[in-house]
C-alpha positions as CSV (number, residue, x, y, z in Angstrom):
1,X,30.1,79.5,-74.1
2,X,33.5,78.2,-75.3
3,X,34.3,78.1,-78.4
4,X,36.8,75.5,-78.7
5,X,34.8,72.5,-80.2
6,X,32.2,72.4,-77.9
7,X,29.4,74.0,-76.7
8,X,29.5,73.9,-73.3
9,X,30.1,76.2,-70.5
10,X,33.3,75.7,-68.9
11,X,32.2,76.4,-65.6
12,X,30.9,73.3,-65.5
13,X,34.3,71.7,-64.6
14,X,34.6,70.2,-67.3
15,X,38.8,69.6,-68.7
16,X,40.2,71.8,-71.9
17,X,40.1,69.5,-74.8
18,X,43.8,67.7,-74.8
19,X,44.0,69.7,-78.9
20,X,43.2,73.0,-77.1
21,X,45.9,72.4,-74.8
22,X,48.4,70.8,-76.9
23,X,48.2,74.0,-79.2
24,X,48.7,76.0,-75.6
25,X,51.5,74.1,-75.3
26,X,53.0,74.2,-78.5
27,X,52.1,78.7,-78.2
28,X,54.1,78.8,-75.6
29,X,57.0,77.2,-76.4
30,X,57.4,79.1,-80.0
31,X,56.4,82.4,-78.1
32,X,59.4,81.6,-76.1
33,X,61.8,80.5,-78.5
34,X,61.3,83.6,-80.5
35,X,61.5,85.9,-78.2
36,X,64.9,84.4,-76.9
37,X,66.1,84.4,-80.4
38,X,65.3,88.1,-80.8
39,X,67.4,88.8,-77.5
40,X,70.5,86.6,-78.7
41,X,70.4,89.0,-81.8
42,X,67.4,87.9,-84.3
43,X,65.0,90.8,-83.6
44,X,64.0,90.9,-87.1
45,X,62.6,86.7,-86.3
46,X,59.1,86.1,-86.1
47,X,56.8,82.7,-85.0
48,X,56.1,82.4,-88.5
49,X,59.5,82.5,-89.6
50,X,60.7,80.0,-87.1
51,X,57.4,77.6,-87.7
52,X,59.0,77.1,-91.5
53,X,62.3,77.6,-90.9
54,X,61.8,73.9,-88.5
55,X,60.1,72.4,-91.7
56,X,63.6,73.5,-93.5
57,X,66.6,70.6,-94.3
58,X,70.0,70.9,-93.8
59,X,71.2,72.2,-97.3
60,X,68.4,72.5,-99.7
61,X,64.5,71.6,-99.6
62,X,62.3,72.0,-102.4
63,X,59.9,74.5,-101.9
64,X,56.9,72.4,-102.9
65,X,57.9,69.9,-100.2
66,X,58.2,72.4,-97.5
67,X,54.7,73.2,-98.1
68,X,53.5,69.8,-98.3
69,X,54.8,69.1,-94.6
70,X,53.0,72.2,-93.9
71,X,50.0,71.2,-95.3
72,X,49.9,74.3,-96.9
73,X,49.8,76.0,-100.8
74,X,53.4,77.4,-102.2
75,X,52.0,80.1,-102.4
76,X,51.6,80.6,-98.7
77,X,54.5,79.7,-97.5
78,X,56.6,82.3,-100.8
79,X,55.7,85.6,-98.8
80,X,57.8,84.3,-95.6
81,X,60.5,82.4,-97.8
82,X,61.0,86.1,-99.4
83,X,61.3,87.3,-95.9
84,X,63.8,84.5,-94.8
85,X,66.2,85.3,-97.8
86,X,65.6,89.1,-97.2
87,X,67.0,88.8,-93.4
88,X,70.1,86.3,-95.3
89,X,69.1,83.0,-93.9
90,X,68.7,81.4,-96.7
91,X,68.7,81.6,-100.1
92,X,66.3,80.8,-103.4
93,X,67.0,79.4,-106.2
94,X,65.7,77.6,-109.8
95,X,65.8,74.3,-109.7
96,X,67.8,73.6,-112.7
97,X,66.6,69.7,-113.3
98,X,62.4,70.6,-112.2
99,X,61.0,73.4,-114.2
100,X,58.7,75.9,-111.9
101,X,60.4,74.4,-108.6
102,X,62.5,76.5,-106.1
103,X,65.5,75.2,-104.0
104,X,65.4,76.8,-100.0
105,X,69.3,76.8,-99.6
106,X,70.1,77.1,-95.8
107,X,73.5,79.2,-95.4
108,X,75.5,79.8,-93.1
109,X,73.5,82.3,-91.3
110,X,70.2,80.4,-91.4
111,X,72.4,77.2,-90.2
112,X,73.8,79.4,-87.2
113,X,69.9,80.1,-86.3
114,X,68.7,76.7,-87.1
115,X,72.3,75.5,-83.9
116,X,70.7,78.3,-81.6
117,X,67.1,77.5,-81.9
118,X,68.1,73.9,-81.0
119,X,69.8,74.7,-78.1
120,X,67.1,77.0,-76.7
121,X,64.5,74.4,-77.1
122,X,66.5,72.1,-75.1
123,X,67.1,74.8,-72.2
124,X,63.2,75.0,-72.8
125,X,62.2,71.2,-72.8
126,X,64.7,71.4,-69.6
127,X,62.8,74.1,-67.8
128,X,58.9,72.2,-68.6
129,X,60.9,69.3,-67.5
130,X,61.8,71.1,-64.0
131,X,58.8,72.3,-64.1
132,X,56.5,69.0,-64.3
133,X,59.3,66.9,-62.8
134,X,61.4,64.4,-65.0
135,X,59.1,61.2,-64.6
136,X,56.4,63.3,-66.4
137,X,58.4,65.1,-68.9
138,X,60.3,61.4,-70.0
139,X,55.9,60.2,-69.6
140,X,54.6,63.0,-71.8
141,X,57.9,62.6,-74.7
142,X,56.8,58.6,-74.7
143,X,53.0,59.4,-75.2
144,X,53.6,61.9,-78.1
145,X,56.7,59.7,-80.0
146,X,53.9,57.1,-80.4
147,X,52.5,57.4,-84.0
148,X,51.8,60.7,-84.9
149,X,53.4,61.0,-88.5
150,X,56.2,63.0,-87.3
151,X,59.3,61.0,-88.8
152,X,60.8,60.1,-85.6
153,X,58.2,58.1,-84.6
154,X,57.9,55.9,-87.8
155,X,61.9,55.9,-87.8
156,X,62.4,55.0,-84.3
157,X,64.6,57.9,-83.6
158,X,63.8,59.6,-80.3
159,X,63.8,64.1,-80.7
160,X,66.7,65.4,-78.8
């Protein structure tokens, strides 16, 4: 018995649920960029780390908000803040115009991470494209740009 929504048997030839493999998709990709993070020198970097360090601004973010595009409490998301300014890629600070908020400052550590992880996604988004050939990869980008709440979509900007 599965246990991924449904009840039934997947012997039965029936398809993965498109959310199942989305989030097999998605795994991958972060299993991947960490792990060539760590060998380009970030060994201390784990998938949590990178997961809020992409919900992270340029400059400063207010740590309420990165925890609202999470979808998550501040409290959740304070443990691995601690851990990014512990390994110096960013830094925390009071907010001095919003009582009880924090400021996420990225330096210049956190910004060199933020250049590396965007290149090694595009050598990634390359390889799926080699992969499941151009047509499909240029298919699959147009499919998921198309009103999913991500801010490119409702901006018109297309993810590089």
């Amino acid at each position: 018995m599965s246990t991924k929504l449904t009840t039934i048997d997947a012997r039965e030839g029936l398809p993965e649920p498109l959310t199942v493999l989305l989030e097999a998709a998605s795994q991958s990709v972060l299993r991947t960029l960490t792990a060539r993070l760590r060998a380009r020198g970030y060994e201390a970097i784990t998938e949590p780390h990178l997961v809020l360090f992409g919900n992270l601004d340029c400059g400063a973010t207010h740590a309420a908000q990165i925890a609202q595009r999470m979808r998550v409490s501040r409290q959740a998301i304070s443990k691995t803040l601690g851990e990014l300014q512990g390994l110096g890629f960013l830094r925390l600070e009071d907010d001095p115009d919003r009582r009880n908020q924090k400021l996420v400052v990225m330096i210049e550590r956190g910004m060199q991470l933020a250049l590396e992880a965007r290149g090694e996604l595009r050598r990634i988004e390359a390889e799926i494209s080699d992969r499941i050939g151009a047509d499909a990869m240029e298919a699959l980008r147009l499919a998921l740009e198309k009103g999913w709440g991500t801010g490119s979509s409702q901006t018109g900007k297309t993810a590089s």
